[in-house]
C-alpha positions as CSV (number, residue, x, y, z in Angstrom):
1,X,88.0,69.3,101.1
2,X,85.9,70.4,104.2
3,X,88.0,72.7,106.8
4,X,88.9,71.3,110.0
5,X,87.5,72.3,113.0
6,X,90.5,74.1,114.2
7,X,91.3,75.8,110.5
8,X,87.4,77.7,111.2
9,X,87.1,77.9,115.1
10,X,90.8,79.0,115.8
11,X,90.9,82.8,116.0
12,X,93.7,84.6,113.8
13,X,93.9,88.3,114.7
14,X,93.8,89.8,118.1
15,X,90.5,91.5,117.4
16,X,88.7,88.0,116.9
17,X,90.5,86.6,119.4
18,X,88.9,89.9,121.8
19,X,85.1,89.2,120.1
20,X,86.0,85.5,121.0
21,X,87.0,86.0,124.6
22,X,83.4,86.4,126.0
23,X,81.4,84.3,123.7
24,X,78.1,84.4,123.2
25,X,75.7,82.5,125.7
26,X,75.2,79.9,122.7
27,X,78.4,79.7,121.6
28,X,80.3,76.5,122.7
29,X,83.3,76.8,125.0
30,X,86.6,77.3,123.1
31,X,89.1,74.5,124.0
32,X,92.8,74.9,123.0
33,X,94.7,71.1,122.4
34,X,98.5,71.1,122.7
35,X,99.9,67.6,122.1
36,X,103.2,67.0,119.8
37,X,101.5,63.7,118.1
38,X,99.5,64.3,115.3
39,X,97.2,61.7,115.4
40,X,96.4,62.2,118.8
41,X,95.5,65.7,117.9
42,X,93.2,64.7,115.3
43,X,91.5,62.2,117.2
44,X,91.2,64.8,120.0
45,X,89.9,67.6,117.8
46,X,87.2,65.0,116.5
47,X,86.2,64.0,119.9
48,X,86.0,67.4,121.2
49,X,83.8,68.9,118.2
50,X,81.9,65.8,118.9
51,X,81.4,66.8,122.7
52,X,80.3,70.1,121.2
53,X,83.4,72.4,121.3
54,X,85.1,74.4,119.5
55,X,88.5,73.5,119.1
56,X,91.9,74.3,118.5
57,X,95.2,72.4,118.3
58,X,99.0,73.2,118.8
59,X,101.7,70.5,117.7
60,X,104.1,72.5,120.3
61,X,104.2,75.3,123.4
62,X,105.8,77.7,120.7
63,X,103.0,76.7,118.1
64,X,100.8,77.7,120.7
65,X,102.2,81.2,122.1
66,X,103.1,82.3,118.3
67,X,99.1,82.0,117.5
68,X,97.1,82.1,120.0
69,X,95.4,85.1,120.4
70,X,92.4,83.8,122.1
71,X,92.0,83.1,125.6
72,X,90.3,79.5,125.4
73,X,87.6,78.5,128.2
74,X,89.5,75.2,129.0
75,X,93.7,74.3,128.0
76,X,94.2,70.1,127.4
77,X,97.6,70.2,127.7
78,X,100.5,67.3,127.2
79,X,103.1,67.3,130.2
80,X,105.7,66.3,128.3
81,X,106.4,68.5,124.7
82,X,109.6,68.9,122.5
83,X,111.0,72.4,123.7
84,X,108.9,73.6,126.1
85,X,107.1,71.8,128.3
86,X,103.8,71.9,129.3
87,X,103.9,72.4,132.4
88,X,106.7,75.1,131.9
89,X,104.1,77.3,129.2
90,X,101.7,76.6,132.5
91,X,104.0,78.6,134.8
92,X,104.7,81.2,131.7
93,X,100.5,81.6,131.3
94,X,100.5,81.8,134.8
95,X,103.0,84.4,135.2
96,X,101.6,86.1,132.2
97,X,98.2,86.9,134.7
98,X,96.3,84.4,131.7
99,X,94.3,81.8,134.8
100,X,93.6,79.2,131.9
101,X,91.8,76.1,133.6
102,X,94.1,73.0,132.6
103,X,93.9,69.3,132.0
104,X,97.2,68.2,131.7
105,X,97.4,64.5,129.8
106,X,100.7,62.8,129.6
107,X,102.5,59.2,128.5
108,X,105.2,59.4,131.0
109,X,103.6,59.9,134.4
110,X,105.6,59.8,137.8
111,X,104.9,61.2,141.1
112,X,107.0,64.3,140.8
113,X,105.2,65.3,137.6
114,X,101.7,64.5,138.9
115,X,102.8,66.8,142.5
116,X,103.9,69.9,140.2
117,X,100.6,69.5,137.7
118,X,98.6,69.4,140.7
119,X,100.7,72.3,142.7
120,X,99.5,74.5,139.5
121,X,96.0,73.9,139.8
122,X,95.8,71.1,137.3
123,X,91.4,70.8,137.1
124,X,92.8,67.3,136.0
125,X,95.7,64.8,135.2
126,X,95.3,62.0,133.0
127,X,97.4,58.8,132.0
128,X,97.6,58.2,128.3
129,X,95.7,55.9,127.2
130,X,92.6,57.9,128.5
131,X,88.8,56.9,127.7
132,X,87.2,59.8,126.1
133,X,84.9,60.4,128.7
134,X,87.7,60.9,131.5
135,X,88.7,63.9,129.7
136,X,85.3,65.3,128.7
137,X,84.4,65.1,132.8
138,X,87.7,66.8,133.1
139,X,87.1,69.6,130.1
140,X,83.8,69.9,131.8
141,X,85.0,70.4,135.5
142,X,87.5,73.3,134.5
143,X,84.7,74.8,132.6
144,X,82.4,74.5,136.1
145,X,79.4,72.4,134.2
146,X,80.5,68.9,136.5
């Protein structure tokens, strides 16, 4: 069985995660996912690994703040999470002093959601279902390359 891309590009100790933090010019951008659907994750990891970066996923917030050592160049993150939310882990990186560039995705958009995601600095906010190239212009805004 061949590893996925998260099981080798996802740093595990604090030292990787500090020889991960400034990459190499040639390296390609590390992008954290945090979405509580699988499949969504899966097809997101593809895509991104596609786009050519590496990737990481997180089924929840808590996944996310339990193991991840590594400051990524670019957070996709889902609005709306069991437990905490996404925007709320924003406001807790934010707090934290960890500025991670964010596009936030979400199934249940309203007006007071998409106000707070954009009062954050949200790079971007897209609707579910997304085409894949919204979100690699979005990925690619937050990491300054659009």
């Amino acid at each position: 069985m061949t590893p996925s891309v998260a099981q080798v590009d996802c740093p595990r100790t604090r030292q990787e995660s500090e020889d991960r933090s400034t990459p190499a010019a040639s390296a390609p951008p590390l992008v954290y996912v945090i979405d509580d659907d699988a499949s969504l994750l899966r097809a997101l990891r593809r895509l991104l690994a596609a786009g050519g970066f590496r990737v990481c996923t997180f089924a929840s917030a808590e996944e996310f703040l339990e193991s991840a050592a590594a400051t990524p160049a670019c957070l996709v993150l889902d609005v709306h999470l069991g437990g905490l939310s996404g925007l709320d882990l924003h406001e807790q990186l934010l707090t934290a002093g960890r500025r991670i560039p964010v596009v936030f995705i979400t199934a249940h958009d309203d007006a007071v959601t998409r106000e707070r995601a954009q009062r954050a600095g949200a790079i971007d906010y897209l609707r579910k279902p997304f085409n894949d190239e919204s979100l690699i212009a979005g990925i690619k805004r937050a990491l300054g390359e659009a």
